[in-house]
One Martini backbone bead per residue (centre of mass of N, CA, C, O) as a GRO file, in nm:
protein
  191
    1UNK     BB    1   0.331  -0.059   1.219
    2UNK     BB    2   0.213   0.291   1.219
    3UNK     BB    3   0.349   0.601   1.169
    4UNK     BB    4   0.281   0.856   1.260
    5UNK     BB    5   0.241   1.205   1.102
    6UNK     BB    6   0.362   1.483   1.175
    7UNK     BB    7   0.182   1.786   1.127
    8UNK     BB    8   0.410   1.960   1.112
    9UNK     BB    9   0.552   1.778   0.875
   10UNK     BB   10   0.328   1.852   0.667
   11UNK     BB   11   0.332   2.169   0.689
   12UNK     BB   12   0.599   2.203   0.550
   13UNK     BB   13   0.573   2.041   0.304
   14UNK     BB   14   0.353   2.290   0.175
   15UNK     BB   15   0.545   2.496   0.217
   16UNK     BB   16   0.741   2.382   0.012
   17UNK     BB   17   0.566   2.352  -0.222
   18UNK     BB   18   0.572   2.677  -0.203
   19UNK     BB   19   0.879   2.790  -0.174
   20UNK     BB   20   0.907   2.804   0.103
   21UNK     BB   21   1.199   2.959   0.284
   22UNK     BB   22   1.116   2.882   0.565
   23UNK     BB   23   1.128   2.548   0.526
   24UNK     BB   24   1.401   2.522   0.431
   25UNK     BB   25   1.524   2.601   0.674
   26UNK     BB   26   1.391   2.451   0.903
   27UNK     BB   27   1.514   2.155   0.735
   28UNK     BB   28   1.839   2.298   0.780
   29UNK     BB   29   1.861   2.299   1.045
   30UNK     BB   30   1.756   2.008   1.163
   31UNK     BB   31   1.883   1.776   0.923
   32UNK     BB   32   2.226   1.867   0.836
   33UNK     BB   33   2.391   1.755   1.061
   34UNK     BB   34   2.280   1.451   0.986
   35UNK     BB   35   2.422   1.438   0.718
   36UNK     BB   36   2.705   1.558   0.737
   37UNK     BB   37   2.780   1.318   0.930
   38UNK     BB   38   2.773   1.103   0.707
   39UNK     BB   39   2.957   1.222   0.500
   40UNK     BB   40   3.197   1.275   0.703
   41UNK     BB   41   3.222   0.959   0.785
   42UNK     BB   42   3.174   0.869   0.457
   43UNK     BB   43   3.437   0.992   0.268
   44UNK     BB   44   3.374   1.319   0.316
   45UNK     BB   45   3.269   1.668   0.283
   46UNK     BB   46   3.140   1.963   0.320
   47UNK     BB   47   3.048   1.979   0.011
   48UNK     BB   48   2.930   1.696  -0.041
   49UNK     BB   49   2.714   1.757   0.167
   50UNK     BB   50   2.544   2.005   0.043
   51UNK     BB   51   2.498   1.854  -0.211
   52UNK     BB   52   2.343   1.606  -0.121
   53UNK     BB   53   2.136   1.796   0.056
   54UNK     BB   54   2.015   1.951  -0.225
   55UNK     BB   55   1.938   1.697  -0.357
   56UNK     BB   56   1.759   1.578  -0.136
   57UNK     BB   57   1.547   1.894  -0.152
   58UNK     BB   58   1.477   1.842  -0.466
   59UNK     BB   59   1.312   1.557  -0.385
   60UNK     BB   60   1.151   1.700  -0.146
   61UNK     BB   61   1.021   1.915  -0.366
   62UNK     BB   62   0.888   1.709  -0.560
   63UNK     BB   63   0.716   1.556  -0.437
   64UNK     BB   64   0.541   1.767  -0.261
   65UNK     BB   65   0.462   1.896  -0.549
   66UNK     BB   66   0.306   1.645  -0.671
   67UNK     BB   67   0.045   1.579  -0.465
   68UNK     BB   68   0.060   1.234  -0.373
   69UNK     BB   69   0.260   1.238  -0.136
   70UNK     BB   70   0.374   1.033   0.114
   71UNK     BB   71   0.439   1.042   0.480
   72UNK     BB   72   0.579   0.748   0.675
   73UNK     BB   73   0.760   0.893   0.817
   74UNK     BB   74   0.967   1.077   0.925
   75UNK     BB   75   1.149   1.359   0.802
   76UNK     BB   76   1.447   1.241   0.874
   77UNK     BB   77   1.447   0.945   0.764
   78UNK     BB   78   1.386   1.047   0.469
   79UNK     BB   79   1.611   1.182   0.427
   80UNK     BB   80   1.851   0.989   0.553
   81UNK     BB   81   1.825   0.799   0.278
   82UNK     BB   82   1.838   0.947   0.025
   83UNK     BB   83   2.098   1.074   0.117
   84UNK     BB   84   2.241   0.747   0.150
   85UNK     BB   85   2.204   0.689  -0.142
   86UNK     BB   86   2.336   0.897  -0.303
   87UNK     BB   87   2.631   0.851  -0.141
   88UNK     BB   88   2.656   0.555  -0.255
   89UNK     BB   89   2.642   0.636  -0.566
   90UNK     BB   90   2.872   0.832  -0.542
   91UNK     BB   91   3.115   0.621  -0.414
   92UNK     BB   92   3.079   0.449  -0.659
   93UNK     BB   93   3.142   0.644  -0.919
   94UNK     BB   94   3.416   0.693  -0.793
   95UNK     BB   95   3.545   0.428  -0.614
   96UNK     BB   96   3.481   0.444  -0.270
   97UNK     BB   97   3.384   0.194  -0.170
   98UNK     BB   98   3.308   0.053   0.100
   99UNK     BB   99   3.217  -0.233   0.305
  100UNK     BB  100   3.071  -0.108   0.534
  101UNK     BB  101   2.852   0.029   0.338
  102UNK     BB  102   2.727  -0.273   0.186
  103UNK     BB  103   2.561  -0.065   0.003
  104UNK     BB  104   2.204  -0.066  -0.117
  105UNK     BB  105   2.067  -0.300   0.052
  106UNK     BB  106   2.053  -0.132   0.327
  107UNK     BB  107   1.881   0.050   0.229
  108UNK     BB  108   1.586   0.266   0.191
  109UNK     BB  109   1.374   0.253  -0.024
  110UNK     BB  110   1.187   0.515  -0.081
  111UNK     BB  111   0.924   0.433  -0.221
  112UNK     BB  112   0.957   0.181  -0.041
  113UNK     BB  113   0.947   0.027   0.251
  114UNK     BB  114   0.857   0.309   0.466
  115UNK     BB  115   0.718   0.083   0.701
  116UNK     BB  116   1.017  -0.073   0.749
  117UNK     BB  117   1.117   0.230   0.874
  118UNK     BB  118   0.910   0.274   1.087
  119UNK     BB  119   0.961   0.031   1.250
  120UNK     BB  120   1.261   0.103   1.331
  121UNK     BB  121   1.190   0.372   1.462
  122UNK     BB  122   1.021   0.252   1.686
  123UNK     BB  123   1.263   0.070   1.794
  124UNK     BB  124   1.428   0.299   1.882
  125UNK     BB  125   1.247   0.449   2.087
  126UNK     BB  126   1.271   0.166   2.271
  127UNK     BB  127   1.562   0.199   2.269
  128UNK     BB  128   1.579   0.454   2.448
  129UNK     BB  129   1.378   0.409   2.669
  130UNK     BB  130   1.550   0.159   2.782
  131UNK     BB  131   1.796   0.338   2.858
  132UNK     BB  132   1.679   0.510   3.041
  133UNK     BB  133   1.604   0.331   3.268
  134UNK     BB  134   1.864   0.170   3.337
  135UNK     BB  135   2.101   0.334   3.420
  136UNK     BB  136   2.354   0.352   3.612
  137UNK     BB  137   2.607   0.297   3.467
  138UNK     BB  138   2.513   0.129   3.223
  139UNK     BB  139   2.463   0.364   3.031
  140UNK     BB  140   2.739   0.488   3.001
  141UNK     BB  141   2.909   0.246   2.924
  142UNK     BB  142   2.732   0.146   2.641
  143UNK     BB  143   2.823   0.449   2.519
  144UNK     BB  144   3.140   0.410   2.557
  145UNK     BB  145   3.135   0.149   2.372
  146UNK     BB  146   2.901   0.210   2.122
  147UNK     BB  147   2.937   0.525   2.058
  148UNK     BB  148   3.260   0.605   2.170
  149UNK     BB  149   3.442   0.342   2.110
  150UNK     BB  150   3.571   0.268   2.366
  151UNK     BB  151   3.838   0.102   2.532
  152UNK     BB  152   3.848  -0.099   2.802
  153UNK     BB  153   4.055   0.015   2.937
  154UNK     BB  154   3.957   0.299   2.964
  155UNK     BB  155   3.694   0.217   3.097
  156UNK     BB  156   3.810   0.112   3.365
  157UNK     BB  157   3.923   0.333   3.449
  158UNK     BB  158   3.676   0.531   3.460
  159UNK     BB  159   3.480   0.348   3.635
  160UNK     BB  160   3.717   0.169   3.833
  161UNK     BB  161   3.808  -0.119   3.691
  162UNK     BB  162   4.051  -0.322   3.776
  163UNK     BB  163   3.973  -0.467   3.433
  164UNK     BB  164   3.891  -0.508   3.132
  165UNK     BB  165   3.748  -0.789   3.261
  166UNK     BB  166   3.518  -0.629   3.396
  167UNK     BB  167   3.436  -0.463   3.233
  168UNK     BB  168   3.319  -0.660   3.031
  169UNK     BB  169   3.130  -0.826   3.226
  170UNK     BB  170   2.971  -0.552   3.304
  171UNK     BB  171   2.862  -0.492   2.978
  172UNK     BB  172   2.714  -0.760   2.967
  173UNK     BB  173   2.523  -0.734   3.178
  174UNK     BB  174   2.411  -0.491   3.073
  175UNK     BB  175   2.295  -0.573   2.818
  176UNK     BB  176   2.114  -0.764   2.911
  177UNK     BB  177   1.907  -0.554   3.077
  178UNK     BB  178   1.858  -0.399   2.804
  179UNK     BB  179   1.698  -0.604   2.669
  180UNK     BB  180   1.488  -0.673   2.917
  181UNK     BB  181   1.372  -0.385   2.858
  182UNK     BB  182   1.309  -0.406   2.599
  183UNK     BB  183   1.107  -0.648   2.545
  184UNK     BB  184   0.902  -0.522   2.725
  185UNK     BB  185   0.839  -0.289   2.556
  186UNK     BB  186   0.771  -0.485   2.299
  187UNK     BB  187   0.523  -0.601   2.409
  188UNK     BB  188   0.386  -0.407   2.508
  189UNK     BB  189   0.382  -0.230   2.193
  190UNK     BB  190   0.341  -0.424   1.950
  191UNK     BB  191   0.566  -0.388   1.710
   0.00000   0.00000   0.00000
């Protein structure tokens, strides 16, 4: 499947490419929180993501410029890879590497592959779709335990339940709904 390339976002790329201020601002206003954290989750600094951001909009400066680049996927998608390969550069040069972040084989090649980082986007979009549907607790549930890291024990007291196995089989509950309602999703849209 190929994700269609929001119009708003080919026509900042013709502004970037014309040096237009506007472009560069809306691009770092949507985008930079979105690195900030990329970079200070995986052992950066303030300066570090700012680095990293300007180094990734000359990245996105010269393509835009170069009159050839063909964006197939959101401008978030394409920012947040070359980011993340810039920063993986960078902690290996550094030699702060660590193994949660590895390699460079997981990030998507900027040139290539970027119609499977579409697919990737879309499959997001479905599951998110899917969280929607789930409903009560068990969206708040499944949230505080993969999104807010929180502790078995914490979420049983938070939610009520009797004790963190109580907690811990209801979550699985959640998760099989949640399957369920993703490969529906998926199968209804053919990604």
């Amino acid at each position: 499947m190929r994700v269609k390339t929001d119009p708003t976002e080919i026509a900042l790329l013709k502004e970037l490419a014309r040096n237009d201020q506007h472009a560069v601002k809306t691009i770092y206003k949507q985008h930079y929180k979105m690195v900030q954290a990329l970079v200070i989750n995986n052992n950066g600094t303030q300066d570090d993501a700012q680095d990293i951001f300007q180094e990734a909009m000359i990245v996105l400066y010269e393509k835009a410029k170069s009159g050839t680049f063909e964006l197939n996927c959101q401008l978030k998608t394409y920012i947040y890879s070359v980011c993340r390969r810039l920063w993986l550069k960078r902690l290996q040069q550094q030699q702060k590497f660590f193994p949660e972040l590895n390699g460079l084989a997981e990030t998507v090649p900027v040139e290539e592959d970027v119609d499977a980082h579409g697919q990737l986007n879309a499959e997001l979009h479905l599951m998110e779709k899917a969280m929607q549907h789930l409903g009560e607790p068990c969206r708040s549930l499944l949230e505080a335990f993969y999104l807010q890291k929180r502790k078995m024990t914490d979420i049983a007291s938070h939610f009520g339940y009797t004790n963190a196995d109580n907690a811990k089989n209801q979550k699985y509950k959640c998760l099989a709904r949640l399957k369920k309602l993703f490969f529906a999703e998926y199968k209804n849209n053919n990604v």
